[in-house]
N, C-alpha and C positions, 0 to 999 in steps of 0.2 A: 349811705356809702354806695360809690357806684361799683361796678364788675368790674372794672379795675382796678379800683380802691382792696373791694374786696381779695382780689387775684394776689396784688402784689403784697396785702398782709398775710395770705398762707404764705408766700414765698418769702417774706422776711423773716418768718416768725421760724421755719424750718431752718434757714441760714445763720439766723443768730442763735438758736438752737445747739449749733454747733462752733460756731464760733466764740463767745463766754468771752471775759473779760480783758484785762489787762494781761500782756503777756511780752515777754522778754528775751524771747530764746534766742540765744546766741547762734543757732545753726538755720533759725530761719533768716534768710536773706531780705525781708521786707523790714526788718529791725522793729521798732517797737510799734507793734499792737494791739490797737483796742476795739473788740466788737471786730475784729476783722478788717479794720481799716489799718494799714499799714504808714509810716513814718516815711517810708522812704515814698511810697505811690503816689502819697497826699502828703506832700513836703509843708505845703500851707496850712496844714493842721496842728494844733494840739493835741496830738493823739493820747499824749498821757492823758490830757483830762478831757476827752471828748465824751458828752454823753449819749446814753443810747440814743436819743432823741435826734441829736446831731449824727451820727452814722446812720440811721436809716436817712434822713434826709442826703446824706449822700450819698448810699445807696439808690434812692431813689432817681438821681438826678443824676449819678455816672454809668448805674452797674442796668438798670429796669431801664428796659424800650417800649412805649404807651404799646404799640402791637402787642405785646406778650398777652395783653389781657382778650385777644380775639383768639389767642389756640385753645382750642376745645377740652384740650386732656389738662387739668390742673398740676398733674405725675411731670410732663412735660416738662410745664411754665416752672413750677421750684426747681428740676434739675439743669435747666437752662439757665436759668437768674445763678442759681449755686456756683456751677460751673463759672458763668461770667466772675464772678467774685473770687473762685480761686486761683483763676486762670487768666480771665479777663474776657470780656464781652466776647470779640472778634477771635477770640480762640474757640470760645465756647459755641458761638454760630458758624464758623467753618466748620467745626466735628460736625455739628448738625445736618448740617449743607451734605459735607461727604459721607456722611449715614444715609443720604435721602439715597444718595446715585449710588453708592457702594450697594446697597442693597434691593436695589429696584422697589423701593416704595412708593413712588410716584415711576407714572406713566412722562419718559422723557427726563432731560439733564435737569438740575437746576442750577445756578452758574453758583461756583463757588466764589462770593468776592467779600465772606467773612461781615456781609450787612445783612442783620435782618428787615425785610421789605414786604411788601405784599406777595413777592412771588416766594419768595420761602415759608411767609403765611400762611398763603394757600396750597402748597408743596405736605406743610405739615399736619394742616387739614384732612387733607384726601388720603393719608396716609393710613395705614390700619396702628392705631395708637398704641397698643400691647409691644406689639413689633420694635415700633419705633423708638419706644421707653426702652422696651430691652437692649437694642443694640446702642441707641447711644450712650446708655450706661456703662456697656461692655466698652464702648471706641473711649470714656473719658477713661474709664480703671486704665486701660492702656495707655491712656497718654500719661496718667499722673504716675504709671511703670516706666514711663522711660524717662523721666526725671533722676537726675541726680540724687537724690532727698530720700531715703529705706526709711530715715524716721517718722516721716508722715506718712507711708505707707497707709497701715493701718487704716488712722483718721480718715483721710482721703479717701478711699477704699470702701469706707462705711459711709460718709457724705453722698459718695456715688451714688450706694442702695438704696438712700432714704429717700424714695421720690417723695 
């Protein structure tokens, strides 16, 4: 298995961790369900009967960027991947992005345009990694506070902490 292979099974295996089966809730807005793959996201699915097998592969192929397996802190790589998944990629790499500048963790901007690329890469490389877990942790609980949604409070709230 290569370093990337390896990388993105801790971060699947964290994600589906919390994400569990088949689900129906009327109040979530992605409609029905499964493993975390939503009906309405992935219209071309059978989410009812999709198996785990099949959502990591699309996990793999919508939510995971092959760069994820170069950032040095694994704490990182799962809340990054997690976030992508309950948020969506380009939500979850802009927070990252305005973690870097918000906090002067890197020496100079890094352009927020919600891609990750070699220069956010290396942005998050040179960063001091303790730092960088904490606060992005901190900027996602606030984003998933300004949502709509008290019911997933919680959940969401604990997903955050689980690097």
């Amino acid at each position: 298995m290569s370093s990337e292979d390896d990388k993105f099974a801790i971060a699947i295996k964290k994600t589906l961790a919390h994400e569990g089966g088949l689900s129906d809730d009327p109040s979530d807005p992605g409609g029905v369900t499964n493993f975390g793959i939503s009906q309405r996201a992935h219209p071309e699915v059978d989410v009812r009967n999709l198996t785990a097998e099949q959502a990591v592969d699309i996990y793999r192929r919508e939510y995971w960027n092959p760069l994820y397996s170069q950032i040095e802190d694994q704490r990182l790589i799962n809340s990054l991947f997690d976030f992508g998944v309950t948020s969506h990629p380009r939500v979850a790499v802009g927070t990252l992005q305005r973690v870097l500048n918000r906090h002067r963790l890197v020496v100079g901007p890094i352009l927020v345009d919600n891609s990750f690329g070699p220069d956010t890469l290396g942005a998050v490389n040179l960063a001091d990694p303790d730092k960088l877990v904490k606060f992005y942790t901190a900027h996602r609980i606030l984003f998933y506070a300004s949502l709509p949604m008290p019911q997933f409070y919680e959940s969401w709230f604990e997903r955050a902490l689980d690097w």
